[in-house]
Structures are given as structure tokens and as C-alpha cells.
C-alpha positions in Angstrom: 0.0 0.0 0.0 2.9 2.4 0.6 4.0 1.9 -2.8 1.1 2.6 -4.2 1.1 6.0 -2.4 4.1 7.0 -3.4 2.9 6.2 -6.9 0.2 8.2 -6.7 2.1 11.1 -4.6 4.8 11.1 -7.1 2.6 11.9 -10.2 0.4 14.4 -8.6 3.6 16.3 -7.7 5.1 16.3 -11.4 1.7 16.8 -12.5 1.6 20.5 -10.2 5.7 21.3 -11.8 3.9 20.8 -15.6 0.9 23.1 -14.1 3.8 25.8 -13.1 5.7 26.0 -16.2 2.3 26.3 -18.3 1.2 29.2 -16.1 -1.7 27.7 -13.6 -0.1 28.8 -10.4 -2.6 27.6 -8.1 -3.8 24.4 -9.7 0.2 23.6 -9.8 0.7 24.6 -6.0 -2.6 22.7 -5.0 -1.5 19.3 -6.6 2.0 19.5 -5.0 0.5 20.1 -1.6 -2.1 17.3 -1.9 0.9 15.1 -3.3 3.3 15.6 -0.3 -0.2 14.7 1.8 -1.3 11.6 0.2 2.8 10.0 0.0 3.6 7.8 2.6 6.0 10.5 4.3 3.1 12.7 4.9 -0.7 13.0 6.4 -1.9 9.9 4.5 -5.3 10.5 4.0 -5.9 6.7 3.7 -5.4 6.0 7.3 
């Protein structure tokens, strides 16, 4: 399950770089945020 998290955390976090570089500030900061939440070093909000 950690794995899985840290699948998951990973892509929403490159997901929110690609939102910076094409100009959506916000959507890119919010999907970084909720990235470094969900990862399996954060608040997992699985458990």
C-alpha cells in the first residue's frame, strides 16, 4: 500500500511542476500540496 502511495504522490507532484511551467499557479501549487499529503512521508489521508 505504501507503494502505491508513493505512486500516486509522485505523479500528482510532477503533475503541479507541468501546471507551473504552463502558467496555472494555483492548480500547480494545489497538486503539490495534496501530493506531499497523500505520500507515505506525509498525512496519508488513507489511514
Amino acid at each position: 500500500m505504501a507503494f502505491v502511495l508513493w505512486v500516486i504522490a509522485v505523479i500528482l507532484v510532477v503533475a503541479g511542476i507541468v501546471s507551473l511551467f504552463r502558467g496555472q499557479i494555483l492548480w500547480g501549487i494545489a497538486l503539490i500540496v495534496l501530493g506531499c499529503l497523500v505520500g507515505p512521508g506525509g498525512v496519508s489521508i488513507f489511514t
